[in-house]
VMD Tcl script that builds the backbone (N, CA, C; Angstrom):
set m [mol new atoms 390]
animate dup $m
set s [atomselect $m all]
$s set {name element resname resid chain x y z} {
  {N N UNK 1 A 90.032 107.618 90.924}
  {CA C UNK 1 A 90.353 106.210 90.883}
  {C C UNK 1 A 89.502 105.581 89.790}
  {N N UNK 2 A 90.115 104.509 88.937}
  {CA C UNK 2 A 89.365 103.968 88.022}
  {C C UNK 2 A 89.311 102.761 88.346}
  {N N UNK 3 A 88.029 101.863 87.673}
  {CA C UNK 3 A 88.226 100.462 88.878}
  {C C UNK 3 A 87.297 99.476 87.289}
  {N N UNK 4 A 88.537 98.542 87.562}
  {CA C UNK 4 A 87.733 97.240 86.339}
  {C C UNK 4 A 87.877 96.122 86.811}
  {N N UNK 5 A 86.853 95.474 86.179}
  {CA C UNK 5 A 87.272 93.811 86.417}
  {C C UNK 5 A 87.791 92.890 85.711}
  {N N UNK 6 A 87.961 91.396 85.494}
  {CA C UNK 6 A 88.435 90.504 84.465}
  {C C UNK 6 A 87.897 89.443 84.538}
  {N N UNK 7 A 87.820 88.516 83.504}
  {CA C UNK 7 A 87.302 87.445 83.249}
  {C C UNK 7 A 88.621 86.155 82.478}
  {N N UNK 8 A 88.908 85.239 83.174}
  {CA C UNK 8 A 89.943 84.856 82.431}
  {C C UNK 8 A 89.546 83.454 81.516}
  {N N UNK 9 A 89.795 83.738 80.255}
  {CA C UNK 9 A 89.253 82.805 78.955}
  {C C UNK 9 A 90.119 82.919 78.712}
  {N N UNK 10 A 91.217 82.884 77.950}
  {CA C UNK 10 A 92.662 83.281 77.239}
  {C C UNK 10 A 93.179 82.365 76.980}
  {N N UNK 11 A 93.929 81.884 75.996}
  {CA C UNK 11 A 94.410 81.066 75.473}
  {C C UNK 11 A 95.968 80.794 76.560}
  {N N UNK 12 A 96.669 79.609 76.304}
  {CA C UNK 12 A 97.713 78.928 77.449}
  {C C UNK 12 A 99.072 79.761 77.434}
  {N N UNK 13 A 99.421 79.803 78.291}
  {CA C UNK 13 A 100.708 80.489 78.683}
  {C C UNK 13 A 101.652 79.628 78.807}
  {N N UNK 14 A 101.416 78.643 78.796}
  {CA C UNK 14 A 102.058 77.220 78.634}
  {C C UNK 14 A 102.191 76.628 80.264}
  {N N UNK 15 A 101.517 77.292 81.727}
  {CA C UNK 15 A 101.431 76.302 82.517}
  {C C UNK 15 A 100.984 74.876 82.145}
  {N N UNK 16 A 101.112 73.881 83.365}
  {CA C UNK 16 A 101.222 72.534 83.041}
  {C C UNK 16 A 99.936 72.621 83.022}
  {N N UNK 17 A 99.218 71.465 82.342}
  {CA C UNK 17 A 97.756 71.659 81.854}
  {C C UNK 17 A 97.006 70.777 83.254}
  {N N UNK 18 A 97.641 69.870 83.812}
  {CA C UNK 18 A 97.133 68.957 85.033}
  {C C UNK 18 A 97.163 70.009 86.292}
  {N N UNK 19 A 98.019 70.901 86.549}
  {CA C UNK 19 A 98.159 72.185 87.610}
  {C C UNK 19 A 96.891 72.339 88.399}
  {N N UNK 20 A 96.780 72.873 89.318}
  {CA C UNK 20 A 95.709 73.672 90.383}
  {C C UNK 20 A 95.186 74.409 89.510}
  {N N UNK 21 A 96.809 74.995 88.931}
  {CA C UNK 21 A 96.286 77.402 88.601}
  {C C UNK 21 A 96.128 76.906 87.414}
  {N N UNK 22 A 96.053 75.948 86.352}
  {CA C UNK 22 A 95.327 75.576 85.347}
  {C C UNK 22 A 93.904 75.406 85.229}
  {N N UNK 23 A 93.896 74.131 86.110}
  {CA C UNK 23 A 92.498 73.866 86.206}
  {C C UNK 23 A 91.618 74.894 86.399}
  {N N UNK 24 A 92.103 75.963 87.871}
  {CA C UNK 24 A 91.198 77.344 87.539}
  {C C UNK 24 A 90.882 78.591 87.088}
  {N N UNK 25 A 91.978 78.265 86.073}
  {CA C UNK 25 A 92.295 79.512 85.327}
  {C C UNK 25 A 90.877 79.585 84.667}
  {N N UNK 26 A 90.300 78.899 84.158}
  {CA C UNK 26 A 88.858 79.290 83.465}
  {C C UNK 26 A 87.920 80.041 84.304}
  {N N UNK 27 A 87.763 79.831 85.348}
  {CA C UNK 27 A 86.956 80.589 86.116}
  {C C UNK 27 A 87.637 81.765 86.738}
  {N N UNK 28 A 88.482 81.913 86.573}
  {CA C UNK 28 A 89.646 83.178 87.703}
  {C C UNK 28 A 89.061 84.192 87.830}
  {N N UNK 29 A 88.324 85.004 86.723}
  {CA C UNK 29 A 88.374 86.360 87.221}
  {C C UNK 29 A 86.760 86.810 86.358}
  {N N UNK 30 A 86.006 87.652 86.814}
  {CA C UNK 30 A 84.726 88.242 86.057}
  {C C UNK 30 A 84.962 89.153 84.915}
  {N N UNK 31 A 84.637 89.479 83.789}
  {CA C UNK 31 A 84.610 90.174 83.379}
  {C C UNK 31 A 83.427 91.551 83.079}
  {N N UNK 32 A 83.902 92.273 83.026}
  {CA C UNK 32 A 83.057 93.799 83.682}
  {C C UNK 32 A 83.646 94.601 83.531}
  {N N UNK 33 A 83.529 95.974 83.025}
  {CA C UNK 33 A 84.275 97.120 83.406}
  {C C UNK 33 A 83.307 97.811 84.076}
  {N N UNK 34 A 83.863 98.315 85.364}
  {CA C UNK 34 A 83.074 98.992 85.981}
  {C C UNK 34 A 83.187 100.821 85.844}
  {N N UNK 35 A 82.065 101.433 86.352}
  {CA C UNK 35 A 81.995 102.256 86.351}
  {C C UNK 35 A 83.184 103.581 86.460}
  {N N UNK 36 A 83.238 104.440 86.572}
  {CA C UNK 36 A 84.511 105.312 86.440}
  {C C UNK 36 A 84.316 105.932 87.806}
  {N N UNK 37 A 85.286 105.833 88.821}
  {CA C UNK 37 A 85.289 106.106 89.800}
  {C C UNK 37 A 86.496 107.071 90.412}
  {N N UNK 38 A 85.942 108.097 90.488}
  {CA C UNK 38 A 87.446 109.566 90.839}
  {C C UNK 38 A 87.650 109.643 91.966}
  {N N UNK 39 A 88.387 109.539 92.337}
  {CA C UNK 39 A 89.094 110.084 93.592}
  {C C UNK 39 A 89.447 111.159 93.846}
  {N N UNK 40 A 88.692 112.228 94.724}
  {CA C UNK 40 A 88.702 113.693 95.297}
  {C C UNK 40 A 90.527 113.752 95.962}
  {N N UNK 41 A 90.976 114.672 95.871}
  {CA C UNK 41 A 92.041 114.588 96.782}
  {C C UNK 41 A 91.958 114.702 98.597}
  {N N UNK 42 A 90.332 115.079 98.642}
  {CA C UNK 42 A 90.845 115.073 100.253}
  {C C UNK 42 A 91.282 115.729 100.752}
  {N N UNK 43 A 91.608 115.739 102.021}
  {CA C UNK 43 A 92.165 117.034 102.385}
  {C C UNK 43 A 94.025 117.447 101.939}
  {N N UNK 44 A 94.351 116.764 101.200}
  {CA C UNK 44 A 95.391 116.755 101.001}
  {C C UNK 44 A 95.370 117.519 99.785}
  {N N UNK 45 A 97.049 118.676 100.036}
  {CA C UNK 45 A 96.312 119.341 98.433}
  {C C UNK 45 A 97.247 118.996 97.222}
  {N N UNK 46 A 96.797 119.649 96.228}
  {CA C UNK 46 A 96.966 119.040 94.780}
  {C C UNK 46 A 96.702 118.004 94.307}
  {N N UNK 47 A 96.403 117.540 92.964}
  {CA C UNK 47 A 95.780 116.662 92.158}
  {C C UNK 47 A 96.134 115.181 93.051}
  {N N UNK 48 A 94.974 113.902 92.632}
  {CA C UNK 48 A 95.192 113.201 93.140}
  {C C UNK 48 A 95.567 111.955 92.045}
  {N N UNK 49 A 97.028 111.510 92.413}
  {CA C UNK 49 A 97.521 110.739 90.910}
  {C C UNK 49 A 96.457 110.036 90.506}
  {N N UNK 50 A 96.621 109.659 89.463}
  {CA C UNK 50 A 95.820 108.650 88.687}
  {C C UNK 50 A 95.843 107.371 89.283}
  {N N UNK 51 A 95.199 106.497 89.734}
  {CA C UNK 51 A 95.199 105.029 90.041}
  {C C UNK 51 A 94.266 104.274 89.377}
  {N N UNK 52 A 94.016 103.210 89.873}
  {CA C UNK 52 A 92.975 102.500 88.987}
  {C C UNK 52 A 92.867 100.891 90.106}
  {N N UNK 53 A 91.836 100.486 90.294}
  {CA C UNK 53 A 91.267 99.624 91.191}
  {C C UNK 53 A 90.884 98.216 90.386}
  {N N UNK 54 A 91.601 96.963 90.561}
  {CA C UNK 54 A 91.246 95.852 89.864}
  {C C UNK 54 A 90.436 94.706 90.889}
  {N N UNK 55 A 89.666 94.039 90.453}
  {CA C UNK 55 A 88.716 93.221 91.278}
  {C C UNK 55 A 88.756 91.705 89.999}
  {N N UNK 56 A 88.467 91.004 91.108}
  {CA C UNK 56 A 88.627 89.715 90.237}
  {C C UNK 56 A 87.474 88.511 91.449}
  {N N UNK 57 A 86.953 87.249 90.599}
  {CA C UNK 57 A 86.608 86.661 91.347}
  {C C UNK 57 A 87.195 85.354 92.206}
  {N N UNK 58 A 87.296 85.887 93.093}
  {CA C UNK 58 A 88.115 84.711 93.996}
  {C C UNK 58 A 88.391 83.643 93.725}
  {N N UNK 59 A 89.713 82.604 94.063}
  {CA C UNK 59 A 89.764 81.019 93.435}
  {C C UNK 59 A 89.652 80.622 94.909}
  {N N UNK 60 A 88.640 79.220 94.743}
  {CA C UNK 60 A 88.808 79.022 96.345}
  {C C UNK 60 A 89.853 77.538 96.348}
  {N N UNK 61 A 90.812 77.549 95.599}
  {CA C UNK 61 A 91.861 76.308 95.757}
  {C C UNK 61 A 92.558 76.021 96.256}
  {N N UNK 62 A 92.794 75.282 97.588}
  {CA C UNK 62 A 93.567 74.880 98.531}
  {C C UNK 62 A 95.234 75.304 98.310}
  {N N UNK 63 A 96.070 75.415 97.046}
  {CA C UNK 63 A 97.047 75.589 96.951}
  {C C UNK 63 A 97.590 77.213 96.241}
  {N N UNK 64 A 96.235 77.740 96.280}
  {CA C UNK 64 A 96.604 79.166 95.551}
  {C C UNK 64 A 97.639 79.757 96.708}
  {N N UNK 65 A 98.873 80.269 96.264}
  {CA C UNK 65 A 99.035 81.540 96.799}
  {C C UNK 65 A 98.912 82.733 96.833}
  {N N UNK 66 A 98.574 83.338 95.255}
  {CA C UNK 66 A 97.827 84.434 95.122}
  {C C UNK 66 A 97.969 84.786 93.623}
  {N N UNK 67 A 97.628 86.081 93.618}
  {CA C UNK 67 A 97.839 86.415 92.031}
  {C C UNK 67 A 98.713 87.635 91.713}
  {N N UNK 68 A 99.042 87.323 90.201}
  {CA C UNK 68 A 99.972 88.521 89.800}
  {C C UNK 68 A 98.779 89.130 88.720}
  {N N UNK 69 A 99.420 90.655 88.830}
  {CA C UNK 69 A 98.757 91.678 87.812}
  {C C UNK 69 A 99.462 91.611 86.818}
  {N N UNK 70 A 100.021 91.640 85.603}
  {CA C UNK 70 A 100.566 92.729 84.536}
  {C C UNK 70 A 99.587 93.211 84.015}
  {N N UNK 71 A 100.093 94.011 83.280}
  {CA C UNK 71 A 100.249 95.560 83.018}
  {C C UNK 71 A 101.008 96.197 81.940}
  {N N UNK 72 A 100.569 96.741 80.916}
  {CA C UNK 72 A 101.340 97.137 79.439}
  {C C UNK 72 A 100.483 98.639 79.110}
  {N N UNK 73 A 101.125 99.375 77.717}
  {CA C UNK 73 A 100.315 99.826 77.112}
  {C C UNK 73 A 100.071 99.968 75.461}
  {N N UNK 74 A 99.896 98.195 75.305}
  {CA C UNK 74 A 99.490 97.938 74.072}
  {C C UNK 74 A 98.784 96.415 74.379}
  {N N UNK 75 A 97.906 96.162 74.057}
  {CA C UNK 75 A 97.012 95.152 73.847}
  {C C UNK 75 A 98.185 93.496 73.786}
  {N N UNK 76 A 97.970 92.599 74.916}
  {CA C UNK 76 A 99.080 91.207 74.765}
  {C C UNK 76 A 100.191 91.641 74.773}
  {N N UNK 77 A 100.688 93.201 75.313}
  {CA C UNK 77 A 102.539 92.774 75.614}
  {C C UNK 77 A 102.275 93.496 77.035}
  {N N UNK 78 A 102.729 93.259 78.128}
  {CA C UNK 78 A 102.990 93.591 79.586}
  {C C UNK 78 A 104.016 94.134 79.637}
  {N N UNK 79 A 104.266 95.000 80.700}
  {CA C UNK 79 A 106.250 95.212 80.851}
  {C C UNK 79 A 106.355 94.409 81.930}
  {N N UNK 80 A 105.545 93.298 82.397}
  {CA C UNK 80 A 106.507 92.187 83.324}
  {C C UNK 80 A 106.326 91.176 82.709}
  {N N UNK 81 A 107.745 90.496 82.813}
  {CA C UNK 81 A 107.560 89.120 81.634}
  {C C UNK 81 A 107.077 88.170 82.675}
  {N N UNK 82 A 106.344 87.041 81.848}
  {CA C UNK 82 A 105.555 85.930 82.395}
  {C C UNK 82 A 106.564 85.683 83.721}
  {N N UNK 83 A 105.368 85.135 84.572}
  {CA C UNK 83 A 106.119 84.939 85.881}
  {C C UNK 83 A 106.395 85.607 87.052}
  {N N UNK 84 A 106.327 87.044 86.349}
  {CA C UNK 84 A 106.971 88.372 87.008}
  {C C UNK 84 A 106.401 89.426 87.263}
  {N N UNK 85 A 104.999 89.487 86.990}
  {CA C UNK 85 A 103.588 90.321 87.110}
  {C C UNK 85 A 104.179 90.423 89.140}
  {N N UNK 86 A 103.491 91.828 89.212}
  {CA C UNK 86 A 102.916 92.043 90.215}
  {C C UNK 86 A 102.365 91.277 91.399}
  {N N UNK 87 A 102.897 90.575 91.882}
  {CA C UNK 87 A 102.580 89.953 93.216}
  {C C UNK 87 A 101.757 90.247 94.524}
  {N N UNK 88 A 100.521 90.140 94.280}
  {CA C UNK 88 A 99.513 91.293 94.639}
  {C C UNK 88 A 98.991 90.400 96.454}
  {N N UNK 89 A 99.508 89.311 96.549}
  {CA C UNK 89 A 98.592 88.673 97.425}
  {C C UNK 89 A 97.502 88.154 96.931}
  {N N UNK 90 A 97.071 87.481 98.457}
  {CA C UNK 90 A 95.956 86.402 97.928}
  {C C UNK 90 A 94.999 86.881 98.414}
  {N N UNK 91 A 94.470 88.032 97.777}
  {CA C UNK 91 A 93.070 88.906 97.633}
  {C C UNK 91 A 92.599 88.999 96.200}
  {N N UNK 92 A 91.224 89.340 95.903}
  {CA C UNK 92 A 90.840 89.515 94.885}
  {C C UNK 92 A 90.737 91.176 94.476}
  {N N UNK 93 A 91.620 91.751 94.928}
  {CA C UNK 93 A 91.099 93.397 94.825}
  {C C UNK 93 A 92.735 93.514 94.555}
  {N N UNK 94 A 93.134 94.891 93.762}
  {CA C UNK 94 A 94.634 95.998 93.858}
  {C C UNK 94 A 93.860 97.134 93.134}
  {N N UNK 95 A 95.050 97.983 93.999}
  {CA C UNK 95 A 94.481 99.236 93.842}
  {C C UNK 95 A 95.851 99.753 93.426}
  {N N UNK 96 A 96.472 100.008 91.897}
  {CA C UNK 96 A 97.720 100.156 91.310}
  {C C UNK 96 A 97.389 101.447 91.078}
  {N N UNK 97 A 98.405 102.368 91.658}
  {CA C UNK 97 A 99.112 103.771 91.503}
  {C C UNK 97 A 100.497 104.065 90.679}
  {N N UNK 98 A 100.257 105.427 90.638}
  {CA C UNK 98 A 101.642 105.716 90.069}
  {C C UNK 98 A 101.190 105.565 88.235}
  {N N UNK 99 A 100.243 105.630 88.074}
  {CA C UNK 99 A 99.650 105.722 86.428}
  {C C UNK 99 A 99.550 107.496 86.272}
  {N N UNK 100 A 99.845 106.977 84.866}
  {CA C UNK 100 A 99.700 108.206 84.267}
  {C C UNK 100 A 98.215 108.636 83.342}
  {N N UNK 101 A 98.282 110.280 83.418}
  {CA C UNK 101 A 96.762 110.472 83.197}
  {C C UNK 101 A 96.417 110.303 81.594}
  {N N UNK 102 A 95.710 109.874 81.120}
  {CA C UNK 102 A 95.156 110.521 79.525}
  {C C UNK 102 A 95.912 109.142 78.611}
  {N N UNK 103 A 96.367 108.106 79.615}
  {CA C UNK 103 A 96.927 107.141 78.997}
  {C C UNK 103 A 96.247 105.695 79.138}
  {N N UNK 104 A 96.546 104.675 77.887}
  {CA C UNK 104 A 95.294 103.698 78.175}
  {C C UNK 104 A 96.492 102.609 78.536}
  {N N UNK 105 A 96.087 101.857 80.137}
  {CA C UNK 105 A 96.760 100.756 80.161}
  {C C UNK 105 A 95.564 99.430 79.794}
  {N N UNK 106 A 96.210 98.378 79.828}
  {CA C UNK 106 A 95.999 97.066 79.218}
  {C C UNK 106 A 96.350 96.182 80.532}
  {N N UNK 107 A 95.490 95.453 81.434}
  {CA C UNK 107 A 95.622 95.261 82.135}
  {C C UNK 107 A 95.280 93.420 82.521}
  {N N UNK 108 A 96.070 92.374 82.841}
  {CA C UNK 108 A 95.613 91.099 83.053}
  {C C UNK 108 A 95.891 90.668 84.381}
  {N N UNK 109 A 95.642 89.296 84.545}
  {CA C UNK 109 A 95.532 88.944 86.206}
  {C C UNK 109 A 95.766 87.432 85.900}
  {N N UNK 110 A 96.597 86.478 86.839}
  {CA C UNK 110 A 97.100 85.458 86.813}
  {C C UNK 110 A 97.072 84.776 88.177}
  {N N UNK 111 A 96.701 83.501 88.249}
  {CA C UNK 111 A 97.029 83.105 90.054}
  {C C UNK 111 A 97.896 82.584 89.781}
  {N N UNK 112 A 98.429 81.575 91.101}
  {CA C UNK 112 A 99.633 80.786 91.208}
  {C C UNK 112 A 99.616 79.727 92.070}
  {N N UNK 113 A 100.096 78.835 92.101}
  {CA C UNK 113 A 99.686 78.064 92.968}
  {C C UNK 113 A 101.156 77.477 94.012}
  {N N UNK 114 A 101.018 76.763 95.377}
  {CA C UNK 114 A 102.650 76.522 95.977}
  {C C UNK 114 A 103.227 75.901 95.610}
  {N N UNK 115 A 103.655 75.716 94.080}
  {CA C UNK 115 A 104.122 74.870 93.446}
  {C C UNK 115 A 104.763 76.022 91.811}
  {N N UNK 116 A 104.198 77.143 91.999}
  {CA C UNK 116 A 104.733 78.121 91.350}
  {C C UNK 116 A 104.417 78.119 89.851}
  {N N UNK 117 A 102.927 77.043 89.768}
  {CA C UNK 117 A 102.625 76.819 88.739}
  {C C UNK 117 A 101.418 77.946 88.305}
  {N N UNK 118 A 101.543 78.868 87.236}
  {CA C UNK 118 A 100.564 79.885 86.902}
  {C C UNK 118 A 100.002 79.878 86.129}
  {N N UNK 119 A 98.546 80.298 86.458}
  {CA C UNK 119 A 97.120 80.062 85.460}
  {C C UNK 119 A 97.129 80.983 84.187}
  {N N UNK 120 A 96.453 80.625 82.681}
  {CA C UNK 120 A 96.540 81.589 81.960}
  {C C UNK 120 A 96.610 83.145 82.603}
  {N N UNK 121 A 96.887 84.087 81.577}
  {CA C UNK 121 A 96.179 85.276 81.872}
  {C C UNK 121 A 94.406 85.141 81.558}
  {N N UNK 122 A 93.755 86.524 82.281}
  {CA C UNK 122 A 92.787 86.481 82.260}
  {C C UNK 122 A 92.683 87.435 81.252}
  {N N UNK 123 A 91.029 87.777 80.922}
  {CA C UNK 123 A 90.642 88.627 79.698}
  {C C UNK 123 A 91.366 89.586 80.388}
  {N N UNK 124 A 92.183 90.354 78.938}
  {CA C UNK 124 A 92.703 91.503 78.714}
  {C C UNK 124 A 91.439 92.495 79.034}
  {N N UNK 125 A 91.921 93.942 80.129}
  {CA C UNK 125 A 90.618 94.901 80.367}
  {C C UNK 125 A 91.325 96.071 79.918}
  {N N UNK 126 A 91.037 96.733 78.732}
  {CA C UNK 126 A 91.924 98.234 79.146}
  {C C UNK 126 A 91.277 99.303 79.445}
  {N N UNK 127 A 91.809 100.288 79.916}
  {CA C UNK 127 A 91.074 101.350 80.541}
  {C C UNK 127 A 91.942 102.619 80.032}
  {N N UNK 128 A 91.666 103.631 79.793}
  {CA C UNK 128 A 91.660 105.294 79.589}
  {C C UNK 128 A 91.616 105.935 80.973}
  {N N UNK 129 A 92.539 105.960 81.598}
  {CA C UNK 129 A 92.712 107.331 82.742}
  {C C UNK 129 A 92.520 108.482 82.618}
  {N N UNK 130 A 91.930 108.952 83.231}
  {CA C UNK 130 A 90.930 110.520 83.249}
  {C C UNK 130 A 92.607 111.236 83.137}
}
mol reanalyze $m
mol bondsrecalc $m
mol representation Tube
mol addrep $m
């Protein structure tokens, strides 16, 4: 398992600038890459896919509903278009599977608020899978 964090500074995605997920888009997420963390398979046999573990720092705003991930593998393009990231819940942790090994994804994080209004992306983190 590989596990990073984010920090969101990023320039506007064009949410409304008066918004909740505006206002806290500056603070959304830490930036850090953390340590490289493998996952044994366990008692289960053969290799254990590649995953990778994202952490972010909590928004404590009355109207968040949660956050989306995207996810690319080139630096500012995602394969979910704005809006359409990963719908992860309103936790600060995902633990995204189904990656492939020896490949570098590009990874951002977005909240939302009940009004469906969404905060920049956060700093771009990419990572190299074992």
């Amino acid at each position: 398992m590989h596990k990073a964090c984010f920090n969101c500074t990023t320039p506007s995605r064009g949410a409304d600038c008066e918004s909740p997920a505006r206002r806290y888009s500056g603070a959304l997420l830490l930036l850090s890459i953390a340590s490289l963390l493998i996952a044994c398979g366990g008692s289960s046999p053969g290799p254990t896919p590649p995953s990778v573990t994202l952490e972010w720092d909590e928004v404590s705003e009355p109207s968040l509903v949660g956050y989306r991930l995207y996810y690319g593998l080139a630096p500012g393009t995602y394969l979910q278009a704005p809006g359409e990231g990963l719908s992860v819940g309103n936790v600060p942790t995902y633990t995204l599977t189904g990656l492939s090994s020896g490949t570098t994804y590009y990874f951002g994080v977005t909240a939302y608020d009940t009004a469906n209004n969404e905060s920049d992306y956060s700093n771009e983190v990419p990572t190299t899978l074992p």
